[in-house]
N, C-alpha and C positions, 0 to 999 in steps of 0.2 A: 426415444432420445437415448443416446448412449451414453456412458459414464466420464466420458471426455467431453462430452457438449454440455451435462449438465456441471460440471466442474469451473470450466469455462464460461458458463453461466453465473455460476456461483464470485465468480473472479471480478468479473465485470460487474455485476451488480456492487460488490463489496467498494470496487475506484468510484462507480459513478453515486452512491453514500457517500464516501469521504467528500471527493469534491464540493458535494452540498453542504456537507457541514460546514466547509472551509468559507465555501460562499455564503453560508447563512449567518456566519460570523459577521460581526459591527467589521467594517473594514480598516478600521484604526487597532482591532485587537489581532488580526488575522497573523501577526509576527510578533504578538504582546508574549512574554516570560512571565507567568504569575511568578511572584517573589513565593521563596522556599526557605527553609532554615538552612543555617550555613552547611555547605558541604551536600548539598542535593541540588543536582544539574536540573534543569525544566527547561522543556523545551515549547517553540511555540505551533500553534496548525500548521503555518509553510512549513516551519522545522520537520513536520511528520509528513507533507508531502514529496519533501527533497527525498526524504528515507523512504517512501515507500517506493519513488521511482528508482533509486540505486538498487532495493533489494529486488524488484518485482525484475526488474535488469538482470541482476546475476540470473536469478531463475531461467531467466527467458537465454542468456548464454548458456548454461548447461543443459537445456534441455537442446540447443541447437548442436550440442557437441563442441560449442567455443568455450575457451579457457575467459572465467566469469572474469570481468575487472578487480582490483584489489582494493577493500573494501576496511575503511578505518573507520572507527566508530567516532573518531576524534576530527574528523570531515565535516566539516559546516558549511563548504560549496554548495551553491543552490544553483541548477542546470536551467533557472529560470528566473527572470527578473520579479515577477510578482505573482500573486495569487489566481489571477486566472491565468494566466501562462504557465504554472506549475499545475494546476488542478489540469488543464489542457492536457500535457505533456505526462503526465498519471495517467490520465486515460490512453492515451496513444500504444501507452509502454503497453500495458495492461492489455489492451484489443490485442497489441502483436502476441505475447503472452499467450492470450488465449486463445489465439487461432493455433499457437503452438501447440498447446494443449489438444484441440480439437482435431488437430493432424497425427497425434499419435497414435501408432498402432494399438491393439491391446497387451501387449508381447511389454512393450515399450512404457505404454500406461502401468504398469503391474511391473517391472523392473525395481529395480532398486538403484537408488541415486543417494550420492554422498554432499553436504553440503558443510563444510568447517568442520569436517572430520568427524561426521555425523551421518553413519548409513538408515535410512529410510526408504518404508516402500514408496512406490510413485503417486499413490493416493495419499499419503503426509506428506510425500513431497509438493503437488500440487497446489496443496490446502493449506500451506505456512501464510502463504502471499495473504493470501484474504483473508487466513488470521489475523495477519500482522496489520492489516489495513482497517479491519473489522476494531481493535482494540483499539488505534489509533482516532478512530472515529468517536469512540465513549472518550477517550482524552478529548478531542475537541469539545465535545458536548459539559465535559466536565471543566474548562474551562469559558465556555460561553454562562455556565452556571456564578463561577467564580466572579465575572464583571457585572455580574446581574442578573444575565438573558433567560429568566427561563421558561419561554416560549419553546416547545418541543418541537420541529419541523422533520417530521419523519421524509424522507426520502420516496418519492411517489413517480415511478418510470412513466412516461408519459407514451 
């Protein structure tokens, strides 16, 4: 296995976690805001689906050599109607992603890539996405905890 496949590996597994958590969520909480104290924005699981499909996007434009979309943090479009439509449409992003991933050279893997004015090698660069999805995924967890749930469903690839 080379360092792009296992990377790539690592990407996809991270989307098809979140997904589940999203769907293991009560379907009445799956766009729920736990209340915060004033002045602390909360967001809900679709909320972190929409954002992991814009960012796992740019990713996947720059690594094609396309100029990434522009990207507000203050954007609360959702490129999807509901919860498995968006959980859907994460994994999509993500597969193409990762097949990107899995087509690059070594040359290419091992380069350095700049993202919001932030030069990184191509192994930090690849590894944000699933960061970003990976942390997103203890938020859902932490508020399935919040309405109650706390039944653990770990993530089991079938």
């Amino acid at each position: 296995m080379t360092l792009q496949e296992y990377a790539a590996h690592l990407l996809t597994s991270a989307a098809y976690t979140l997904a589940h958590f999203v769907m293991t969520t009560e379907p009445d909480k799956r766009d729920w805001t736990p209340t915060a104290p004033e002045g602390i924005t909360l967001r809900s699981p679709i909320d972190f689906v929409a954002e992991c499909i814009t960012v796992n996007g740019v990713f996947l434009a720059i690594l094609r050599g396309e100029v990434p979309p522009a990207v507000s943090p203050d954007d609360k479009t959702r490129p999807f109607v509901d919860a498995e439509e968006g959980c859907q449409l994460l994994i999509s992003v993500t597969e193409d992603l990762a097949k990107t991933i899995r087509s690059l050279s070594d040359e290419d893997f091992a380069r350095e890539y700049t993202v919001r004015g932030r030069a990184m090698s191509g192994p930090q660069f690849v590894e944000l996405p699933m960061r970003n999805m990976h942390y997103h995924s203890g938020q859902i967890n932490l508020i399935q905890l919040l309405y109650g749930d706390t039944e653990f469903r770990p993530y089991r690839p079938s």
